[in-house]
C-alpha positions in Angstrom: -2.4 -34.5 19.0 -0.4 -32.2 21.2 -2.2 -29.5 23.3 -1.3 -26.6 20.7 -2.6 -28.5 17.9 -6.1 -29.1 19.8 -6.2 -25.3 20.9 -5.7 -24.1 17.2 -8.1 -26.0 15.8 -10.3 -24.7 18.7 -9.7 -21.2 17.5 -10.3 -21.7 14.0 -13.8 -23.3 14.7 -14.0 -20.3 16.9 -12.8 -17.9 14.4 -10.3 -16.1 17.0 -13.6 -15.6 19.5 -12.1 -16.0 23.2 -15.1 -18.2 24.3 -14.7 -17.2 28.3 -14.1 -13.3 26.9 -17.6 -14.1 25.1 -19.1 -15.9 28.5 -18.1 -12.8 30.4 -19.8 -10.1 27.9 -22.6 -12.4 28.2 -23.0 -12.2 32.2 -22.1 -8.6 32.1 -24.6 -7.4 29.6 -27.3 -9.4 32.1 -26.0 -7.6 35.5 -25.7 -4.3 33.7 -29.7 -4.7 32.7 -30.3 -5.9 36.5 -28.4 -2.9 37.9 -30.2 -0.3 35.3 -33.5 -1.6 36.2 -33.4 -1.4 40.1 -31.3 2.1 39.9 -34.7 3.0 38.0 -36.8 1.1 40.8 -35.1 3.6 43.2 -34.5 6.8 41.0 -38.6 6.3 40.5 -39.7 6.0 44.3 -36.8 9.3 45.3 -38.4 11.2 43.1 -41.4 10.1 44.4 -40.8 10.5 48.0 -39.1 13.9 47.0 -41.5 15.5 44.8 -44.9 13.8 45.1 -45.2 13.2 41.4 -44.7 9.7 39.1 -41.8 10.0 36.9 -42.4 7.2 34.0 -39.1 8.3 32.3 -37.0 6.0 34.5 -39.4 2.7 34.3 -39.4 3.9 30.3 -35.6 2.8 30.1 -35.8 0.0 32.0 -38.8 -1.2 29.0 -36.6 -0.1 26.4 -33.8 -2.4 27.7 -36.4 -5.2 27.9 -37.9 -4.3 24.9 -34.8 -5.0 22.5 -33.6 -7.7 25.1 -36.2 -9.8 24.6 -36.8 -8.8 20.8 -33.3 -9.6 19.6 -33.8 -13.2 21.8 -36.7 -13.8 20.2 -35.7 -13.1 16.5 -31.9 -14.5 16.7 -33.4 -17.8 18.7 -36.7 -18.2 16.3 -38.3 -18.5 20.2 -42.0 -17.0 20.1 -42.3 -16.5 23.6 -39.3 -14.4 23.6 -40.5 -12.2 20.6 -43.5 -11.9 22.1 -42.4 -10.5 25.8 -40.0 -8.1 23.4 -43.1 -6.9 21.4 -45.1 -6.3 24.9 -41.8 -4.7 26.6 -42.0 -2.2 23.4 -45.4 -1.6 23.7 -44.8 -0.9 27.5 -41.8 1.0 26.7 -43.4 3.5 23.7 -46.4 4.1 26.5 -44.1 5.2 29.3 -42.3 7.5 26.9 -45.5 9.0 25.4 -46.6 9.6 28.9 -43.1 11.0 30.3 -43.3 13.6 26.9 -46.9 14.3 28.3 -46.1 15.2 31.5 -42.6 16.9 30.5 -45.0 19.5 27.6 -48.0 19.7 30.3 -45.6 20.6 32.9 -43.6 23.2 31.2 -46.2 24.9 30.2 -46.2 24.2 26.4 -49.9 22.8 25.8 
């Protein structure tokens, strides 16, 4: 078997799928999340510093990342754990965004 024959069997088990292309998406999807979350981290404390007041909309994306992180891990795997960080993540989440809606109607004056 000559090294063409072994690379298009490869890609038929693989049905076309560049494996290191799929690798890549993989590590980038998991800096991306890293990046997001510590741009919230210091969104959060400027605002802070800035304005005296909490803003829970930025730690709210960073949970809803989690949130359907963890969920989809935990459904595609069948890994309880996993589902169960994703549920607490989206309970996390949902509060953060109730709370930055709060503050957002309070503020402006509506209620």
């Amino acid at each position: 078997m000559n090294k063409e024959e072994i690379l298009a069997m490869s890609r038929q088990e693989n049905k076309n799928v560049d494996l290191v292309d799929k690798e890549i998406e993989i590590k980038s999807i998991a800096t991306a999340g890293r990046v997001m979350t510590a741009v919230c981290i210091v969104l959060h404390i400027a605002v802070f510093l800035i304005t005296g007041t909490k803003n829970s909309g930025f730690f709210g994306i960073a949970a809803i990342y989690n949130a359907v992180l963890f969920t989809m891990k935990g459904i595609k795997l069948n890994d309880r754990n996993k589902l169960i960080t994703g549920i607490i993540w989206s309970v996390l989440a949902v509060g953060l965004t109730v709370e930055y809606f709060y503050r957002l109607i309070t503020t402006a004056g509506i209620l």
